[in-house]
VMD Tcl script that builds the backbone (N, CA, C; Angstrom):
set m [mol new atoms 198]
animate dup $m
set s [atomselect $m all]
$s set {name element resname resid chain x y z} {
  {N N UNK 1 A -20.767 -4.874 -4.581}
  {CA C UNK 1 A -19.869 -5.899 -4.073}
  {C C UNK 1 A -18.466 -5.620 -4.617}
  {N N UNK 2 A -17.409 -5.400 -3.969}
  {CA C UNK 2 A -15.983 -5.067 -4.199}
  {C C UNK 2 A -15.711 -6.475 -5.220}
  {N N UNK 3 A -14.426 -6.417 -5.495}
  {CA C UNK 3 A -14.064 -7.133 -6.433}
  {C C UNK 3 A -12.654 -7.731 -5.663}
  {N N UNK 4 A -12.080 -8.316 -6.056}
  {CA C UNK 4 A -10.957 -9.238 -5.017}
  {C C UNK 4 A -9.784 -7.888 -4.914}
  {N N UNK 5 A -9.937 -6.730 -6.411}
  {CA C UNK 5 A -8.981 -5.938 -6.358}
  {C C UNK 5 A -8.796 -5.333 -5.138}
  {N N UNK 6 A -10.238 -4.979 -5.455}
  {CA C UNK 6 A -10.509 -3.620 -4.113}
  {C C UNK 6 A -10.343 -3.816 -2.848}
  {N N UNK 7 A -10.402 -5.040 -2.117}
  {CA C UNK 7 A -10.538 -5.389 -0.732}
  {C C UNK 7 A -9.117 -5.045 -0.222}
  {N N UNK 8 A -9.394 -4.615 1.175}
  {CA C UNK 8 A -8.247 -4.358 2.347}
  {C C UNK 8 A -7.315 -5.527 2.252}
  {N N UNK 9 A -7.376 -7.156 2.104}
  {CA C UNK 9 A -6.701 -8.002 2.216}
  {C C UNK 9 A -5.919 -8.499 1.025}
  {N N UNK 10 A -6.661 -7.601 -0.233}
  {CA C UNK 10 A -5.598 -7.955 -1.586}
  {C C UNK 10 A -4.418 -7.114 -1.115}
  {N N UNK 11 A -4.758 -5.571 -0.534}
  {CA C UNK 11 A -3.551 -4.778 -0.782}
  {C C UNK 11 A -2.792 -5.234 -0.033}
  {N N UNK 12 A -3.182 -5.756 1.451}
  {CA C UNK 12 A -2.539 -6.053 2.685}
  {C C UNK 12 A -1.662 -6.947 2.413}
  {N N UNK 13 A -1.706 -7.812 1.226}
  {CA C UNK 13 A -0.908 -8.956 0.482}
  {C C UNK 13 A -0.206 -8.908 -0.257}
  {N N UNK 14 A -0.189 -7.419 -1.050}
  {CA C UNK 14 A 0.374 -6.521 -2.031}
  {C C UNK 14 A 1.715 -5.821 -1.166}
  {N N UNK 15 A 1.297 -5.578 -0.177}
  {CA C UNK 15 A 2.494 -5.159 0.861}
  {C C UNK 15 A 3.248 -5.825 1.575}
  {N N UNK 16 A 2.847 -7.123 1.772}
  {CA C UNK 16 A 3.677 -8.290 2.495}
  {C C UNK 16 A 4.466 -8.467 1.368}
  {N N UNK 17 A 3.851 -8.990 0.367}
  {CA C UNK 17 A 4.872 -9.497 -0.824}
  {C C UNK 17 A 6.046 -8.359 -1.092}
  {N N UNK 18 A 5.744 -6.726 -1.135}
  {CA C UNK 18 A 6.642 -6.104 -1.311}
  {C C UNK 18 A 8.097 -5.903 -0.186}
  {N N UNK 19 A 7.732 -6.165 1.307}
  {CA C UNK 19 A 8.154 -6.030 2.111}
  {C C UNK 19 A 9.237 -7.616 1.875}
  {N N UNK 20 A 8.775 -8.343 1.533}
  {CA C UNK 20 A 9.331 -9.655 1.527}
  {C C UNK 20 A 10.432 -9.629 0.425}
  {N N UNK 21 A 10.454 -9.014 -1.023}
  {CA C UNK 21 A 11.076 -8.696 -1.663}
  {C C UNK 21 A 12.146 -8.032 -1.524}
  {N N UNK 22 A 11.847 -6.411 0.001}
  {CA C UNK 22 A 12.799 -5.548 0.287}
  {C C UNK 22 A 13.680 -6.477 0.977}
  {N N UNK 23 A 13.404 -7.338 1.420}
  {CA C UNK 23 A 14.346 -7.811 2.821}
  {C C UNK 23 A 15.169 -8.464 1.988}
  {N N UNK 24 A 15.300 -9.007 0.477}
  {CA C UNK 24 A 16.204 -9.471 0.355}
  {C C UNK 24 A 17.048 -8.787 -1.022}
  {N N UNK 25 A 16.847 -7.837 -0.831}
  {CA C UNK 25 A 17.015 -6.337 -1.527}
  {C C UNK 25 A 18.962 -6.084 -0.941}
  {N N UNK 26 A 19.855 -5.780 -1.891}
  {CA C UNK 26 A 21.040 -5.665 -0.894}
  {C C UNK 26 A 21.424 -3.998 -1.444}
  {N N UNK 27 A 20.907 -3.348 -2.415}
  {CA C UNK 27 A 20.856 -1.950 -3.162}
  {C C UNK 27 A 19.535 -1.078 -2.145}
  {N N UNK 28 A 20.606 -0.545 -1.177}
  {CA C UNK 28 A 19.700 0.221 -0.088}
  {C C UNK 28 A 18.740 1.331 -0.987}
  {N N UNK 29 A 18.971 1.503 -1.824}
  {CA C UNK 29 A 17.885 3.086 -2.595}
  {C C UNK 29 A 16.685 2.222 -3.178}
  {N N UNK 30 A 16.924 1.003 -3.986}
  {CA C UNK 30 A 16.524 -0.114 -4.183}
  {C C UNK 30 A 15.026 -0.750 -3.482}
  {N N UNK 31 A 15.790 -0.780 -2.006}
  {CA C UNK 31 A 14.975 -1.151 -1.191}
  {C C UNK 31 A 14.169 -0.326 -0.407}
  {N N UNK 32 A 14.609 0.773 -0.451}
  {CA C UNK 32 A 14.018 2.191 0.123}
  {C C UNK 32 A 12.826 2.358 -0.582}
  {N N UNK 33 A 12.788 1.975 -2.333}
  {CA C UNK 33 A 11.372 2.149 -2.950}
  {C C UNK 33 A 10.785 1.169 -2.798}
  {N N UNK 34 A 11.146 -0.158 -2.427}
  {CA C UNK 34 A 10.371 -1.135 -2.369}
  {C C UNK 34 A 9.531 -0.667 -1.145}
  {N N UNK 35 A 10.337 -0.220 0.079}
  {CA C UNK 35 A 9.451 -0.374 1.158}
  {C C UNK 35 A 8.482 0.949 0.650}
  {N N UNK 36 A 8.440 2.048 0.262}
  {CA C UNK 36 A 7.604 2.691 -0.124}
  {C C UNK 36 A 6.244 2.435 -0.964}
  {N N UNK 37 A 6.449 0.919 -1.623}
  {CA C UNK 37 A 5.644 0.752 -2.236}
  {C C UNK 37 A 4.578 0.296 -1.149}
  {N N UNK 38 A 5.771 -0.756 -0.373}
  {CA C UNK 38 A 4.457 -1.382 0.832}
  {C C UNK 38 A 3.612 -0.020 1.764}
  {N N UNK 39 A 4.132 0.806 1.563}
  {CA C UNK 39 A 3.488 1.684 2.671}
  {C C UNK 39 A 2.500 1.912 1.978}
  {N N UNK 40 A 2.788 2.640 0.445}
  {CA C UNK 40 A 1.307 3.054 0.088}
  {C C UNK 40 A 0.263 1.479 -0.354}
  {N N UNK 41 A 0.755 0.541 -0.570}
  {CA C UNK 41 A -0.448 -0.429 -0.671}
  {C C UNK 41 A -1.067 -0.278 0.640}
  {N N UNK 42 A -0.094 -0.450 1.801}
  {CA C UNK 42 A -0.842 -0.108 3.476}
  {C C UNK 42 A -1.956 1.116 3.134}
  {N N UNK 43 A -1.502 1.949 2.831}
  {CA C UNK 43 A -2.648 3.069 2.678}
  {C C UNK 43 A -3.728 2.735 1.866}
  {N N UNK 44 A -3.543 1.874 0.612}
  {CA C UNK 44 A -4.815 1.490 -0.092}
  {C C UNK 44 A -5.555 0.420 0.344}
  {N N UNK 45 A -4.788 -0.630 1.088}
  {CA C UNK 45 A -5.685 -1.441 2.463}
  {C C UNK 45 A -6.499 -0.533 3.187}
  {N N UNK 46 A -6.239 0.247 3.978}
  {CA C UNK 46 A -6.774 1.308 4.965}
  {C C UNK 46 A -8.083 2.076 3.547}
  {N N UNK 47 A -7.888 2.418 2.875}
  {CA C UNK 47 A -9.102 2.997 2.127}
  {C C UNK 47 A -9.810 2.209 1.805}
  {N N UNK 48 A -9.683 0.970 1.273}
  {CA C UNK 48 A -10.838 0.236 1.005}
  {C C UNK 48 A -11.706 -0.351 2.851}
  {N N UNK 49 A -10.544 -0.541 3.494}
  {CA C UNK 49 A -11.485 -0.989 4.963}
  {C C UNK 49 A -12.213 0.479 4.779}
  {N N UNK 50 A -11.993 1.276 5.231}
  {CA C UNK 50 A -12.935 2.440 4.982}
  {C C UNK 50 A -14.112 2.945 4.176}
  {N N UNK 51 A -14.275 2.229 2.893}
  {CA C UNK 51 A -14.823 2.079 1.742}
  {C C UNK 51 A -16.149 0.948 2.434}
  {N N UNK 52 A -15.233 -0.096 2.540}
  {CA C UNK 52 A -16.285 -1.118 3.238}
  {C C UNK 52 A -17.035 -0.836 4.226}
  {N N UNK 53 A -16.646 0.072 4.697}
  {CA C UNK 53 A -17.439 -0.026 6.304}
  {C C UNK 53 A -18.274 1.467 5.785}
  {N N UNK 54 A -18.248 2.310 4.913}
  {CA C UNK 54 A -19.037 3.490 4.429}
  {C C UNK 54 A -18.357 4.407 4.808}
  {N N UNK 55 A -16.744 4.515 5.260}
  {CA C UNK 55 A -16.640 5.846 5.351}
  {C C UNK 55 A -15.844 6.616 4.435}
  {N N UNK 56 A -15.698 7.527 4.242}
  {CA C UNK 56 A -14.427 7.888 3.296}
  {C C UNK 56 A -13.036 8.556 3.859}
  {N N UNK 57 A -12.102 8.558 3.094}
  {CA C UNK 57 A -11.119 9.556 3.381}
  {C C UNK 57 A -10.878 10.504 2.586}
  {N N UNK 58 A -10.174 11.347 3.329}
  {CA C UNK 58 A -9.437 12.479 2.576}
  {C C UNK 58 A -8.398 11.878 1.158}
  {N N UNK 59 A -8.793 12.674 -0.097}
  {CA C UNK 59 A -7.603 12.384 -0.856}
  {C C UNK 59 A -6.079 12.280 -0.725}
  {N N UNK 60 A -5.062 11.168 -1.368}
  {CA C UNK 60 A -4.296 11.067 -0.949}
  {C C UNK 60 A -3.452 11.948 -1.831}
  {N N UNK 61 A -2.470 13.093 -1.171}
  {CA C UNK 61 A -1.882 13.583 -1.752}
  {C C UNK 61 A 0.060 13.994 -1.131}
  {N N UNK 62 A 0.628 13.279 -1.753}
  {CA C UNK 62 A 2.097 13.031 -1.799}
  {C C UNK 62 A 2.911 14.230 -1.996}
  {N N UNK 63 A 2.282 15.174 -2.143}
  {CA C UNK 63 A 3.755 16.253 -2.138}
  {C C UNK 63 A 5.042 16.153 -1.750}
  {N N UNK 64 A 6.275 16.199 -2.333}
  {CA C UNK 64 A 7.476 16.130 -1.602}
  {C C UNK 64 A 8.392 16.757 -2.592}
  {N N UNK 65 A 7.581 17.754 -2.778}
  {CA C UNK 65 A 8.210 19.026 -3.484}
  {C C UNK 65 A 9.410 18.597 -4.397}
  {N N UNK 66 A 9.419 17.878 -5.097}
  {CA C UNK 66 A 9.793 17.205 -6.251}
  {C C UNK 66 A 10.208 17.983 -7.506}
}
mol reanalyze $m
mol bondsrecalc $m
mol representation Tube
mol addrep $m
């Protein structure tokens, strides 16, 4: 049984809240990481629905030659 962490709808809430934060963000680089954060909680929503339902994904890997 997942835990409230793990579920698609904690992260999905994890990303609203971040998105809600960017919008009132007025430091565009600022807000550029905020929205980055929401994307990858979006991605950790999407793995746990996946998780739940038995399937898996590919590891997530971020390269951006850094």
């Amino acid at each position: 049984m997942p835990t409230a962490f793990g579920t698609p709808e904690h992260w999905r809430e994890r990303a609203r809240k971040a998105r809600a934060i960017a919008s009132h963000m007025h430091d565009l680089q600022a807000r550029c990481c905020m929205l980055e954060f929401a994307e990858r909680h979006e991605k950790s929503a999407r793995r746990a629905a996946a998780k739940l339902a038995g399937r898996t994904l590919p590891p997530i890997h971020e390269d951006k030659g850094d």
